[in-house]
N, C-alpha and C positions, 0 to 999 in steps of 0.2 A: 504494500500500500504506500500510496505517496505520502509523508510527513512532513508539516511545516519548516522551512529551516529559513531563515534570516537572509539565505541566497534566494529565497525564490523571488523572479523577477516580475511582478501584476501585468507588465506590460504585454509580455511573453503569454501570462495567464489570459490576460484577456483574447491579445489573439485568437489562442489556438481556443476557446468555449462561446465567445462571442455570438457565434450562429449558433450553437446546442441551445446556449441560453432563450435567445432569441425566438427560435422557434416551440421551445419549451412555453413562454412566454406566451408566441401567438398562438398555437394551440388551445389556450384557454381562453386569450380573450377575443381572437379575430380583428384586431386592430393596428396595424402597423405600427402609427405611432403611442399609442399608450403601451404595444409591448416593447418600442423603444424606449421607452421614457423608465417604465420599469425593469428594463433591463440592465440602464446606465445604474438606477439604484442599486441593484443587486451588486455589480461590482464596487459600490461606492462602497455595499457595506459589507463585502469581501474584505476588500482592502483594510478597511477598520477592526476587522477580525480576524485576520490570515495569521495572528497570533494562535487564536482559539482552535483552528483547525486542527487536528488531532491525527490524522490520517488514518480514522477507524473506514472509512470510508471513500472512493475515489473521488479527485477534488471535482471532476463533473458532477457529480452526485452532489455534494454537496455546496457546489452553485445552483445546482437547481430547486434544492434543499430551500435557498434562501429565496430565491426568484418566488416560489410556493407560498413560503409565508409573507413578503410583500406582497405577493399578488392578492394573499387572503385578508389581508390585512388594508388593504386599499377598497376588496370588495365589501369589506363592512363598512367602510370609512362613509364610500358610496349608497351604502344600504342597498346592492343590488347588486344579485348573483348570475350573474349571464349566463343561458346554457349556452353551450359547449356546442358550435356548429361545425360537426364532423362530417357533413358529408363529402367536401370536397376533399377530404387526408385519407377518408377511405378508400376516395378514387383514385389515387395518386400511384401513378407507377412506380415512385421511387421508396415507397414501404418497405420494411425489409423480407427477404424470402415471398417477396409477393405475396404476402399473405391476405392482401388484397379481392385480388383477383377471381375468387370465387361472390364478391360483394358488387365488383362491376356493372356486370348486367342489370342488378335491381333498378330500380324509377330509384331519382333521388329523394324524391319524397319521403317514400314510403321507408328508405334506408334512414334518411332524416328522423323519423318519428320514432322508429325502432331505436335509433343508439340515444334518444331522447327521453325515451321511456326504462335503460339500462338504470340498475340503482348506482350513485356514486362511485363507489368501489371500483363495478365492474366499468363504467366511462373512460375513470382515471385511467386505469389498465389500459384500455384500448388506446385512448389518447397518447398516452409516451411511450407505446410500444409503434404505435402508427404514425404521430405525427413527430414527437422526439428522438424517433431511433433510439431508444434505451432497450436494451437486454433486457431478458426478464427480471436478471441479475441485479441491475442496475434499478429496475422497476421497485425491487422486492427493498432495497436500500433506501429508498426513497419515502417508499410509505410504511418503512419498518417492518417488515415479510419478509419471507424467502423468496429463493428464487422459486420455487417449487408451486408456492401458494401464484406467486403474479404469474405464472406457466398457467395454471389449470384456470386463474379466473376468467384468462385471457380467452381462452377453448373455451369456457363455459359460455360466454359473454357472445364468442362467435357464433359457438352452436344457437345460442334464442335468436340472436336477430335472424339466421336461416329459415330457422324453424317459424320465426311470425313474417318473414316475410313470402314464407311458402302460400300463406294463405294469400296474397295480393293475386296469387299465380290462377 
């Protein structure tokens, strides 16, 4: 695991996480510049912290750790919880292992209302395994799981929306 040391260079940090963040970011809010604007935060208060980083965790992981709770933290500020519009990260070829690609076909709509209707959990899961490229590994780190559990919610989560959108058929 990577560990804080007094050498690590933000600048370099930011770089190379920059986009992970970013799209970590817009994934939940669909907004270019507010998940700008809370993306700068996030490293603002990297920076402030890169003390406290531990390296129980990889340090992607835990920028996004923080981008999470700004982001949840700005959404109460707002009093207002946006869903999560996934239909277009579903349709995205560049998902990993394609795991897409059996979702394609559906009307957007109707994929729209399905990952609409997923409880929390199983959203999260979908979202930064689809639109964040995170491992499951990565996933399970994030929301305190294993890899194990963010693997099966993810299959779980795939299987219903098939299975409700078998009915549109």
């Amino acid at each position: 695991m990577e560990k804080y040391d007094k050498s690590i260079d933000m600048d370099s940090v930011y770089r190379e996480y920059e986009k992970l963040v970013y799209r970590f970011l817009y994934s939940h809010t669909h907004d270019a510049e507010w998940s700008q604007e809370l993306m700068q935060e996030t490293f603002l208060r990297a920076v402030n912290s890169i003390s406290r980083y531990d390296g129980t965790c990889k340090l992607s992981v835990w920028l996004c750790q923080i981008a999470k709770h700004i982001l949840y933290q700005e959404l109460r500020k707002k009093k207002q919880i946006e869903t999560v519009e996934l239909v277009d990260c579903l349709t995205d070829d560049s998902a990993p292992n394609g795991e897409t690609s059996i979702l394609k076909q559906e009307s957007k709509i109707e994929l729209y209302r399905e990952i609409h209707l997923l409880p929390e959990r199983e959203r999260e899961v979908v979202l930064y395994r689809i639109t964040g490229e995170l491992s499951f590994r990565e996933i399970g780190e994030i929301l305190g799981k294993s890899e194990n559990w963010s693997r099966t919610v993810f299959y779980r989560a795939k299987q219903k929306i098939r299975e409700e959108l078998k009915k549109y058929e």
